[in-house]
Structures are given as structure tokens and as C-alpha cells.
C-alpha positions in Angstrom: 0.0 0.0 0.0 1.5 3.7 -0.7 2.0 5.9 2.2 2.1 9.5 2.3 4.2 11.9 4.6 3.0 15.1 5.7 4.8 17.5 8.3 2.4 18.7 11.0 2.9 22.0 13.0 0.0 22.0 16.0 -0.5 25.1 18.0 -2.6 25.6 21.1 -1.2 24.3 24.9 0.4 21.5 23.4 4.0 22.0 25.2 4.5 20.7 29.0 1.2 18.3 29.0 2.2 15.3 27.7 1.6 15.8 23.6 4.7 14.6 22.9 4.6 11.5 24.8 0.7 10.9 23.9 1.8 11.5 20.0 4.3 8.9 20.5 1.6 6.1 21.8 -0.8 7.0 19.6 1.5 6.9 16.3 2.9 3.7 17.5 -0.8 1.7 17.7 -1.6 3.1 14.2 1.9 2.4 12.8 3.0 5.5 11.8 7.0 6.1 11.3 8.6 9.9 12.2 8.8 12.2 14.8 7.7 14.8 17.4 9.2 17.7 18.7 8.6 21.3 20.8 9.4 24.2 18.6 10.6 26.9 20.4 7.8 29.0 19.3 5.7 26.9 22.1 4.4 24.9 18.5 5.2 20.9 18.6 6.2 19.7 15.1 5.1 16.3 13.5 6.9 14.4 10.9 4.8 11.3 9.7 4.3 8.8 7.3 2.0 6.2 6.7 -0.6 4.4 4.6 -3.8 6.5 3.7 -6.2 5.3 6.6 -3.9 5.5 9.2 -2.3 8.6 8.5 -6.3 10.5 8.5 -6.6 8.8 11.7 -3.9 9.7 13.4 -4.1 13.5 12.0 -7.4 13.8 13.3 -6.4 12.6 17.2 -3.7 15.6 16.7 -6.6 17.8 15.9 -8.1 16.8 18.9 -5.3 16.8 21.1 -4.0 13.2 21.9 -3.5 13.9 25.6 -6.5 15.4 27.7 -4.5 18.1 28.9 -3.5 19.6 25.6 -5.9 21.8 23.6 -5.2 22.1 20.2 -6.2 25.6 18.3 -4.4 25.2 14.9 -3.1 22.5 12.7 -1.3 23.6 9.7 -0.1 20.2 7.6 1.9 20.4 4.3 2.8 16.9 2.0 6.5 16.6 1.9 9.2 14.1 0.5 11.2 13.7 3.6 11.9 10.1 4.8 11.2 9.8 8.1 12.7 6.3 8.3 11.1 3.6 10.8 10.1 3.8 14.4 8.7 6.8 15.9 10.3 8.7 18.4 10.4 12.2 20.1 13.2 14.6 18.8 15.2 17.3 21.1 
């Protein structure tokens, strides 16, 4: 099956609640491969690939907010070439 990768910039209280960790779990059980990480703009950036399905359903938990503590009030997402490899994992 083809998999797309998009690159994912979520805005709202999504730094010091756990959205990074949450992300992680929740990219993991729908097998999608890239990364997360804090922007210093207070903005947590998301690298990932995947097939079709799995990719919607994981960008619409991020919409939501993976973690209960988080609140998400913008998603910006852009298709990009980038290879994010396999695994995903949090990025400092």
C-alpha cells in the first residue's frame, strides 16, 4: 500500500502536557513512522508517514489533542518528501 508523509505544525497548549509522549503512543498503535518535537515558538512539530487510513486517523487525534491536557487551536499540515525512516520517536 503507498504511504504518504505530511509535516504537521500543532499550535494551542500542546507544550508541557504530555503531547509529545501521547503522539508517540498513539503513532505507535496506528503504525505510523517519524517524529515529534517542541518548537521553540511553544508549537510541537510532527513528521509522519503512513498508509492512507492511518495517517487520517492519526491527523485527526492531533486535531483533537492526543493527551487530555493539551488543547489544540491550529493545525497547519503540508505533503513533503522527507523520509522519516522507521520507528517513531520524540526529537530534542
Amino acid at each position: 500500500m503507498a504511504t504518504k508523509t505530511v509535516n504537521i505544525i500543532v499550535s494551542g497548549r500542546v507544550q508541557g502536557v504530555g503531547f509529545r509522549y501521547a503522539t508517540i503512543k498513539l503513532a505507535n498503535r496506528l503504525k505510523i513512522n517519524g517524529w515529534v518535537k517542541n518548537n521553540l515558538d511553544g508549537s510541537v512539530e510532527i513528521l509522519a508517514n503512513g498508509d492512507e487510513p492511518s495517517l487520517q486517523s492519526f491527523i485527526s487525534a492531533v486535531k483533537k489533542s492526543p493527551t487530555p491536557y493539551g488543547k489544540v487551536t491550529n493545525v497547519d499540515i503540508t505533503e513533503t518528501s522527507i523520509n522519516p525512516g522507521f520507528g517513531f520517536d520524540a526529537k530534542y
